[in-house]
C-alpha positions in Angstrom: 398.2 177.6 111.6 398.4 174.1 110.6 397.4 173.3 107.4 397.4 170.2 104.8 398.7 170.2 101.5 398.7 167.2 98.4 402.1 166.3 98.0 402.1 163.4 95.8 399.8 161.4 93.6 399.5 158.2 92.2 397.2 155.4 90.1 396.5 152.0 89.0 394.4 150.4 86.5 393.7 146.9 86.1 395.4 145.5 82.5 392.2 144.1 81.4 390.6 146.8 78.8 386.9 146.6 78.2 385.6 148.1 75.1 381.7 149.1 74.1 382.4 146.3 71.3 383.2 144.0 73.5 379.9 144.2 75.8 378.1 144.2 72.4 379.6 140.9 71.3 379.3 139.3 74.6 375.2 139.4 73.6 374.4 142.5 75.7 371.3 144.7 73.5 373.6 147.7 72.8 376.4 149.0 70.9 379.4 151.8 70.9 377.0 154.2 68.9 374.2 154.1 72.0 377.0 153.8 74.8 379.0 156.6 74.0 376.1 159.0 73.3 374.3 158.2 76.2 377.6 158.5 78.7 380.7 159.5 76.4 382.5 156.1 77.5 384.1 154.0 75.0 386.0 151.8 77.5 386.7 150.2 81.0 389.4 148.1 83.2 388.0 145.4 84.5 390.1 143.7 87.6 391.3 140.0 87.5 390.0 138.0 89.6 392.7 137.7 91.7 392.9 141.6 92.3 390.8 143.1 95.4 390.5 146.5 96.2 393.4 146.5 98.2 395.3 145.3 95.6 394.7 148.2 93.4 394.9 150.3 96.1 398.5 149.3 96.9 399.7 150.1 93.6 398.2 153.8 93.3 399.6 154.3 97.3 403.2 153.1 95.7 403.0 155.9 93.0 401.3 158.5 95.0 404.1 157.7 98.0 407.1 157.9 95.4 405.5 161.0 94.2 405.6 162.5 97.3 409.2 161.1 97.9 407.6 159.8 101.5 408.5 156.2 103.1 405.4 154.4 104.1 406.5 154.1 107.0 405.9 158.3 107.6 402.5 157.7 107.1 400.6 158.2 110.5 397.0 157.9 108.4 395.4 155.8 106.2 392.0 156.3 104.8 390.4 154.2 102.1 387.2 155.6 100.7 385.7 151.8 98.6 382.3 150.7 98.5 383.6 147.5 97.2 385.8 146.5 100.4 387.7 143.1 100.1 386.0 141.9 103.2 383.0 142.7 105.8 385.7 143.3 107.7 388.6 144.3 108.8 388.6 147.4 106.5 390.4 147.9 103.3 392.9 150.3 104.8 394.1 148.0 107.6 394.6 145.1 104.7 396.6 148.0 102.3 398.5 148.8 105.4 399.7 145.1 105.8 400.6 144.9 102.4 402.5 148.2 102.6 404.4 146.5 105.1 404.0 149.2 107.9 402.0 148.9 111.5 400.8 151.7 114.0 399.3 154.3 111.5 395.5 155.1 112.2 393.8 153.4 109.6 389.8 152.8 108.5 387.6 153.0 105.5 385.1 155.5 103.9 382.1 154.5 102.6 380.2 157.2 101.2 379.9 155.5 97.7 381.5 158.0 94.3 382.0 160.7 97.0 384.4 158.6 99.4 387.6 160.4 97.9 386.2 163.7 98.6 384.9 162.7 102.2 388.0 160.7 102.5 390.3 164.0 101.8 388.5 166.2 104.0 388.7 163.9 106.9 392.5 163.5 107.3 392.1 167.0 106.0 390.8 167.6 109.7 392.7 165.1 111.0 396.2 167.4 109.8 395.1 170.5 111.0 393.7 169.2 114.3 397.9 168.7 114.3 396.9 164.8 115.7 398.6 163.5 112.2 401.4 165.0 109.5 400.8 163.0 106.8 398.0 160.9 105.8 397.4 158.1 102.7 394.1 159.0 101.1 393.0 156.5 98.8 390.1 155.7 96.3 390.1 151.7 95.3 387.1 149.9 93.1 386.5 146.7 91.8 382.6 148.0 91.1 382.5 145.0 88.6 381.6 142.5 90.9 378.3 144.0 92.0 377.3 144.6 88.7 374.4 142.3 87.3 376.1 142.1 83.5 372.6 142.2 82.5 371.9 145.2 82.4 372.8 147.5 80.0 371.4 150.7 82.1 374.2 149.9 84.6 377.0 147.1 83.9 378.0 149.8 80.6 378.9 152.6 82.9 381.2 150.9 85.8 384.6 150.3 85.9 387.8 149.0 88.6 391.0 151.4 89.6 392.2 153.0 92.4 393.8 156.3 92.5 395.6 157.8 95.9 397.2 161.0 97.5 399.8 161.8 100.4 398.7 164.7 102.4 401.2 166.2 104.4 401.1 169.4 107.2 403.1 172.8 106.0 402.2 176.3 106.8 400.3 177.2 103.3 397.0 176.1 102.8 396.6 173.4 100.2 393.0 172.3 100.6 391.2 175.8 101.6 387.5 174.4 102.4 385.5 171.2 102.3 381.7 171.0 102.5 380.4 167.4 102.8 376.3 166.4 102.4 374.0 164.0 102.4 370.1 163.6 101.9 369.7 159.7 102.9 365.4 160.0 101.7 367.1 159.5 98.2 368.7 156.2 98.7 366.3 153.9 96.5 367.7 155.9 93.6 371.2 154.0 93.5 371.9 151.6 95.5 373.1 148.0 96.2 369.8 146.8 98.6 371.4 143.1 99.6 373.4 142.5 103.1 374.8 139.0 104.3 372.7 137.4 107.0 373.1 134.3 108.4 375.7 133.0 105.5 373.2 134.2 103.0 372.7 137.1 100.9 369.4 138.9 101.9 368.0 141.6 99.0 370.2 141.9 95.8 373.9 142.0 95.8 373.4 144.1 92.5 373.5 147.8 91.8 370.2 149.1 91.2 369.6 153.0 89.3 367.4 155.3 88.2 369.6 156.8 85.2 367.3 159.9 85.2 366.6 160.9 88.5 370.6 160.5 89.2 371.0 162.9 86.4 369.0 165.9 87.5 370.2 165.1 91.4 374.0 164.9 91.0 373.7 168.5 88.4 371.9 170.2 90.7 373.8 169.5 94.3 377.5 169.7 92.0 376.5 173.2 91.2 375.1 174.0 95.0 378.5 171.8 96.1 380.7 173.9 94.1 379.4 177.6 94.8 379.0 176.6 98.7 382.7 175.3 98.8 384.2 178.4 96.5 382.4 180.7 99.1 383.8 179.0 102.4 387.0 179.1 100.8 386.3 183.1 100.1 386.8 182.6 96.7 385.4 182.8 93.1 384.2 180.7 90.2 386.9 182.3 88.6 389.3 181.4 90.8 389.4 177.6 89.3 391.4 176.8 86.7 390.3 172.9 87.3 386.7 171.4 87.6 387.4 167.5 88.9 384.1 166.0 89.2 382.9 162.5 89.6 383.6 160.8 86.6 380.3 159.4 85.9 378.5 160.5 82.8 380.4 163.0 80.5 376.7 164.3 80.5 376.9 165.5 83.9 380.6 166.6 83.8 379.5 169.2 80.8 376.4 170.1 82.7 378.1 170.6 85.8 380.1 173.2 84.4 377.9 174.7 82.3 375.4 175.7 85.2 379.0 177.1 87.1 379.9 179.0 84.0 383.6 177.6 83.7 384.8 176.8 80.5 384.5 173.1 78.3 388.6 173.4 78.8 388.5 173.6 82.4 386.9 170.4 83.0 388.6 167.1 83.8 387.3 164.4 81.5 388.3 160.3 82.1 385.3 158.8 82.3 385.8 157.8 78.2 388.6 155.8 78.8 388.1 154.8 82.7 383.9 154.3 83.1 383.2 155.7 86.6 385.2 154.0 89.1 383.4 155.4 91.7 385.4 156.4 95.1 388.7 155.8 92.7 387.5 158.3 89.6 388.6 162.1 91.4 392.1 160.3 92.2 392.3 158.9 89.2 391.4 161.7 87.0 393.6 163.7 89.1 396.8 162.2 88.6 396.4 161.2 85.3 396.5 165.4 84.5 399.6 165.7 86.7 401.7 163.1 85.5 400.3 164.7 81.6 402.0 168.0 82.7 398.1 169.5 82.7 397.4 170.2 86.0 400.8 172.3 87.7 402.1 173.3 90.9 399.9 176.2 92.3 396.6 175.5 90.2 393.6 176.0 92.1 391.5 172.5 91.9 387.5 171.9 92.6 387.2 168.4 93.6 383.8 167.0 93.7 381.7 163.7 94.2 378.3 162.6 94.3 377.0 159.3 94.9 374.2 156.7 96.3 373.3 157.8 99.9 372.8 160.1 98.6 376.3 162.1 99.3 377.5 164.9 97.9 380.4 166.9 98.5 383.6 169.0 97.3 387.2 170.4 98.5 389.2 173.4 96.7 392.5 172.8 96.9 395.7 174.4 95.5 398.3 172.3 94.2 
């Protein structure tokens, strides 16, 4: 049996820090008090102007590629998960695959909004034990700041830019057990960005729209479903996790998540204080950010889960 196993990981994070004090000077009706207990963030990166998603992206594939002590070159697949691509097209991946100075890997982009990562991983997941690839780029890159109407204190507080990546590679022990990917597309209107470009022009909005609430009670409810389906096809336990990695998108979510699951506050990967939710680029980016603390260790069994506008939904167990 072929399986595919995380090898390496890596992360960037635009310089520019964005406080809860800052959006409250810049005239916006809130404040740090009202931010942090509505969503338990206190801060965001916010990318230059000069930075795309690819950009980001090239940096975390740079750490997650050292990490993995693996030449670009080896890389036979590239997958991007961004809802925030740097053009219509060609895709993200082709452009971080230029800039990583290689040619001749497969390579396309995700777009299944703050579940890309997970779809993203399960994909070249497939792709690795088909035995068509042996190691694949999995990426998660944001700049979620330009779509955000600044406005709007029910959305532009929550959002930030990053990218986090991983190098999958083939070996003989299973690293990522089971993936179960959904969708339910009748829920669209909840979150969404309703504009396209027509005809040089931008028909709709080109500004995320949400309904705070009925995100809340959809993304708790399919986590849990996510999770107990995912443990099950794996044929394992609850117990079995010593990490929950969920979106990071409200720290109200997170602790609900795993509270209907029954795992423990410690278990529970929290950045969304210092990193917003950076949508397709939050799992990676939590992710990392525990290995390179010395938190998450070799041989740790992982639940990895997104949920986003689509509506997707979806998670992978995987051993480290």
């Amino acid at each position: 049996m072929i399986y595919s196993r995380i090898v390496g990981t890596g992360s960037f994070l635009p310089a520019t820090v964005v406080t809860n004090a800052d959006l409250a000077a810049r005239g916006l009706d809130t404040s740090d008090a009202w931010i942090r207990e509505r969503t338990g963030i206190r801060e965001r990166r916010i990318a230059d102007k000069s930075q795309s998603s690819s950009d980001l992206a090239l940096e975390a594939s740079r750490q997650a590629l050292q990490a993995a002590d693996t030449r670009a070159a080896d890389i036979d697949l590239i997958v991007v998960a961004t809802s925030t691509p740097d053009y219509v097209f060609p895709s993200t991946a082709c452009l971080l695959q230029a800039k990583l100075g290689v040619k001749g890997s497969a390579a396309f982009d995700v777009q299944a909004v703050c579940s890309g990562f997970v779809y993203g991983i399960a994909t070249a997941d497939n792709f690795i034990r088909s035995g068509q690839y042996k190691r694949a780029l999995v990426v998660g890159a944001e700049v979620f700041s330009r779509i955000l109407d600044w406005s709007d204190r029910g959305t532009c507080v929550l959002f930030g830019d990053g990218a986090g990546a991983v190098v999958l590679a083939a070996d003989k022990k299973p690293g990522i057990h089971a993936s179960v990917l959904r969708a339910d597309g009748s829920q669209a209107e909840i979150l969404s960005v309703p504009g396209n470009v027509c005809g040089g022009a931008v028909l709709g909005t080109p500004y995320l729209r949400m309904d705070g609430q009925a995100v809340f009670k959809f993304a708790v409810r399919v986590l849990d479903e996510s999770a107990r389906e995912t443990v099950a096809a794996a044929g394992m336990a609850l117990e079995d996790i010593d990490w929950l990695i969920p979106h990071q998108a409200n720290v109200r979510i997170l602790e609900a998540t795993a509270r209907k699951l029954g795992l423990s506050r410690d278990k529970l990967v929290v950045t969304v204080d210092h990193h917003g939710n950076t949508s397709a680029a939050s799992v990676p980016l939590a992710l990392d950010e525990y290995v390179r603390a010395g938190k998450i260790r070799s041989g740790q069994r992982l639940l990895l889960q997104g949920v986003g506008g689509g509506f997707t939904w979806g998670s992978s167990l995987v051993t480290l």
